[in-house]
Structure formats: C-alpha cells, structure tokens
N, C-alpha and C positions, 0 to 999 in steps of 0.2 A: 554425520561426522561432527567433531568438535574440532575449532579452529580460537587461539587466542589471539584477541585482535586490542588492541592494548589493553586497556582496565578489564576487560568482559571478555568473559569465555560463553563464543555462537555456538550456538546449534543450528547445523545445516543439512537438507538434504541435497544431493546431488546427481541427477539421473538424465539420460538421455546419451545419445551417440558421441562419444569421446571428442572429436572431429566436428562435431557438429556448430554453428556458431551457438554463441553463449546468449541466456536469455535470465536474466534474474529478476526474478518475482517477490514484490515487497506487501507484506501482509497490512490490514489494517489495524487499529489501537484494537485491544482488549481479544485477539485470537490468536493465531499460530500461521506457520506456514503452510497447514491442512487446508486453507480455504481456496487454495488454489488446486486441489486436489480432484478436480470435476473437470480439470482442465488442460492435466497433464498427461492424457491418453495422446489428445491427435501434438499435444506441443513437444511431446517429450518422442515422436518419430522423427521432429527437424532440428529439433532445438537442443543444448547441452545447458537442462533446468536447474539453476540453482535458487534453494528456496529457504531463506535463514527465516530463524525465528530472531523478531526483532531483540535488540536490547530489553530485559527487562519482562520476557515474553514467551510464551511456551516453554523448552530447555533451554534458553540463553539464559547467561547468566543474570540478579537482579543487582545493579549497583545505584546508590541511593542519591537521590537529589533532582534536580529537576534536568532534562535530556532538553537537547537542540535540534533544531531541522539540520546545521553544519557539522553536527557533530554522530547523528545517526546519518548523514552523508557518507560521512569518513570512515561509520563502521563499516557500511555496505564496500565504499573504496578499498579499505584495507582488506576485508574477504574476498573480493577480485583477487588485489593480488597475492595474497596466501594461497589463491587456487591459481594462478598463475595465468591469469585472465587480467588481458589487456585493455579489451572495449568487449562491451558488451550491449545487446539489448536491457532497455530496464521497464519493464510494468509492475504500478501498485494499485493499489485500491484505499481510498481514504485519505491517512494516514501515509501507509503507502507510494503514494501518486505523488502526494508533496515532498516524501521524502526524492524521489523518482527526479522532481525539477530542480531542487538541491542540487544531486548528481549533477544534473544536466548541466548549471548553472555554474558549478563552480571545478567542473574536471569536464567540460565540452568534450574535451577528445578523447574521452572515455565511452560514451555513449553514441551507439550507433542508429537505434534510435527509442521514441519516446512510447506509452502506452500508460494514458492517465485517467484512470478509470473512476467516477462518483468520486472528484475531490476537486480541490480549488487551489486559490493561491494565496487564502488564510482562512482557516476560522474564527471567527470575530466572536466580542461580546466576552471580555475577561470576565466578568463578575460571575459570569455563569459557569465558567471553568473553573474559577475558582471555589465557586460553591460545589460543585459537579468534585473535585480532588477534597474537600474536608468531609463532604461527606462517604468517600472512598478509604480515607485515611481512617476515620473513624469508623468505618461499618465495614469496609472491602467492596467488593466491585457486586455485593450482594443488592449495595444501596442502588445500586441504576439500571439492574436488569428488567425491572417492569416495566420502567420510562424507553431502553434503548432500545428492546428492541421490536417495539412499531416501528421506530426508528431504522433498522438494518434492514428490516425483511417486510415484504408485502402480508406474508399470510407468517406470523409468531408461532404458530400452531402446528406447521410441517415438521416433519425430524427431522432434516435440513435446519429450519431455525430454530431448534430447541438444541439442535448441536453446538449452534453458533453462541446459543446463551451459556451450554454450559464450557464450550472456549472462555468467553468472557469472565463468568465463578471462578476459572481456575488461575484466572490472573492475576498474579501477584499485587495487594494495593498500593507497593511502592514502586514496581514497576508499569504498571498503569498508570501513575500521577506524574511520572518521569517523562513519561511521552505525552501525555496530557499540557502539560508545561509547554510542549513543542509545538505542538497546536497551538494552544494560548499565544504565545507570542511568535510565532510567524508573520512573517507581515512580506506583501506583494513587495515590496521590495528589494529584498532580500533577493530576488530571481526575474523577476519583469523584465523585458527585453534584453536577457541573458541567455536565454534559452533558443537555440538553432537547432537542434537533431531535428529529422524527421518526427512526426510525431500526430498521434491520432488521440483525439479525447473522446470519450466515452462515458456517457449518463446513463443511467437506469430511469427509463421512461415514468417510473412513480417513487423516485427517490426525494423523499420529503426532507430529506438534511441539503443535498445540495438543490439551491433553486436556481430557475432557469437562467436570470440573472447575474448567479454565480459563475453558471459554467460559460456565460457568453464574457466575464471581467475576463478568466481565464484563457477562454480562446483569442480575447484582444490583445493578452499579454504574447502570444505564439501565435504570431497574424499566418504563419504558412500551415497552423498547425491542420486536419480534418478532424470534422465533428459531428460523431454520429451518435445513434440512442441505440437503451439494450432494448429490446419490447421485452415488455414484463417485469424488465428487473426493475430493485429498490435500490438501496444506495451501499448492499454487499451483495452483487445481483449473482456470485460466483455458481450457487448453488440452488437458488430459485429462478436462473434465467443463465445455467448454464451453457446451455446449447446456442445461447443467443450469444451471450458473451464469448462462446471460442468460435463462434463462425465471425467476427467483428475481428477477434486478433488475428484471425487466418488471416480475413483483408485486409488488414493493416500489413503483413506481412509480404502478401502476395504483389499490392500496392509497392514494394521494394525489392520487387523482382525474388524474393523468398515463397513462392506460393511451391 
C-alpha cells in the first residue's frame, strides 16, 4: 500500500493476522523492505508485519536534501498512525536499528519493545561520508557497490548477496545521500539514556562495519538491554544467517512472554 505521511508518499507492506500485535520492521540504507523477507514466514504467524520502504527508498517516494534520525522517526511515527497502530514492536537493521532508538527515544510510549540488529548509536568519521555521498551524487550508488558489499555480507557471491547489491543500484542517489546525512550526523546523544522498552541487541558474529566496541558503547547506553550474536551473520545477516536471525527474534519475543 501507499500511505502519505507529510512531504513523502510510503510504500508499505502489511501482512500478518489483523489482531495480532503490531511489529514494524525498519530496513537498512541503500535496500527495501524485501530484506526482511526471509523472516516473515515464522513472524508474520504472531506478528501484524509492517514493512515500509524507507524515505527516499525502494517505492517511497525521493524527496531532496539531507534526512534526519528525528525526522525518519516521525515518518515511521506517522505510518503507525495512518495505520491506526498505537504502540508497536520496532526492529531495524543498520540504519534501521538507529532509526528503531530514535523511536524509542523520543515517543517511549509508542514502543513496546526494542530489536536492534548490526547497528549502533552513531556512525562516526564525517569526512568519509561525506566523500562516500559526492561520489554517489556524481556516480549513483554504482560508485560503492564493490567497496559495500564485503561490507554487508560474509560471502558477495551468493544470490542472496548479489540481490542485496542489486537493492543497493536501484537506489536512488538522492535518496541514498538523504539517509546518508542521517548517519553522518547522528550522535549518541541524541538517544543515550533515553531509551527504556524492552530490548535485545543483535550482532552478526563477522560483521566488519560494527565492531565489538561499538556494540558494547550501545549496550551501555541500554544498561537492561540483552545482547546476543547471529552465528554466521555480517552486518545484513537477514539472508546469509537467516535462520539464526529469526530463531534470536523468536527469543527476544518469547523472553516477553510472546513465544
């Protein structure tokens, strides 16, 4: 479906038992809602799945300038409630996950609880984003696909991750740089000891973008949160460590009396 949620017209899917509680799944920079699509067999028998494509991103629409972590909070907020969803579960991936403690951070009583999968609570080092968006701007998202994705995935060479690149090709380069931006300046601040839902972190045991480092800044900032690994996964472990990845969200869930 298509839902307009102020400037930008979403594309969403929406599946699972009417009644069922609400779980919204946030993709990461340069794909679609499709990547959670390895995941919605056992989640979409408990769960009522909503999976937009971000701002800027698969069929949402692209609108120009640079996007924020509070302002891709508010789109996901506002598609809540155009679907008439009051609190909801939220998991992301990357991207995703940050937009995920955003949520969390600044509408708590929105979120019932947390699932933050390969991400952190910034990604640092402006100069390299911003060299990483001129040369998007000038090339398209052609420029980074040899570099990103050792980066995403363990083995590049699966049709799993050639799918994941050609997600990435099809992204638009100004709405790639828009969420780019949001990365870029995100800062632990913004959400550090803001964040109370329930809530489970989630690494992919050879994810070379987030280091271990990272994910223990993050679990300090959410001192109740649990923290566990995918085995096998990288740092999009959705579809190279899918089985690992939805036996971890089960437990996260069952963990809250949802099993």
């Amino acid at each position: 479906m298509f839902i307009q949620v102020g400037d930008a017209l979403l594309h969403c899917v929406v599946e699972g038992p009417a009644n069922a509680p609400p779980l919204l799944l946030l993709h990461s920079i340069g794909t679609c809602h499709s990547i959670w699509s390895p995941q919605v067999s056992a989640l979409g028998q408990r769960f009522r799945l909503i999976r937009p494509d971000l701002r800027g991103h698969g069929l949402s629409e692209i609108t120009p300038g640079d996007y924020a972590m509070a302002g891709l909070a508010r789109d996901a907020l506002a598609l809540l409630d155009a679907l008439g969803i009051r609190q909801a579960h939220v998991a992301g991936v990357s991207l995703g996950g940050r937009i995920a403690q955003q949520i969390a951070a600044d509408a708590p009583d929105r979120v019932l609880s947390l699932l933050l999968v390969d991400t952190a609570l910034d990604f640092p080092d402006k100069p390299t984003w911003n060299t990483r968006m001129a040369a998007v701007a000038h090339d398209g998202t052609i420029a980074l696909a040899d570099a990103v994705m050792p980066r995403w995935t363990v083995d590049p060479t699966l049709p799993s991750s050639l799918g994941l690149r050609r997600m990435l090709l099809r992204t638009d380069r100004t709405g790639y740089n828009g969420a780019a931006a949001a990365l870029r300046d995100a800062t632990p601040q913004d959400v550090a000891g803001r964040i109370h839902a329930p809530c489970t972190i989630l690494v992919g045991e050879r994810d070379v973008v987030v280091p271990p480092a990272t994910t223990q800044a993050l679990h300090a900032a959410i001192p109740a949160a649990m923290l566990g690994t995918i085995a096998g996964g990288g740092h999009i472990p959705n579809y190279e460590a899918a089985e690992a990845l939805t036996e971890a969200m089960l437990d996260h869930f069952a963990r809250l009396g949802l099993g």
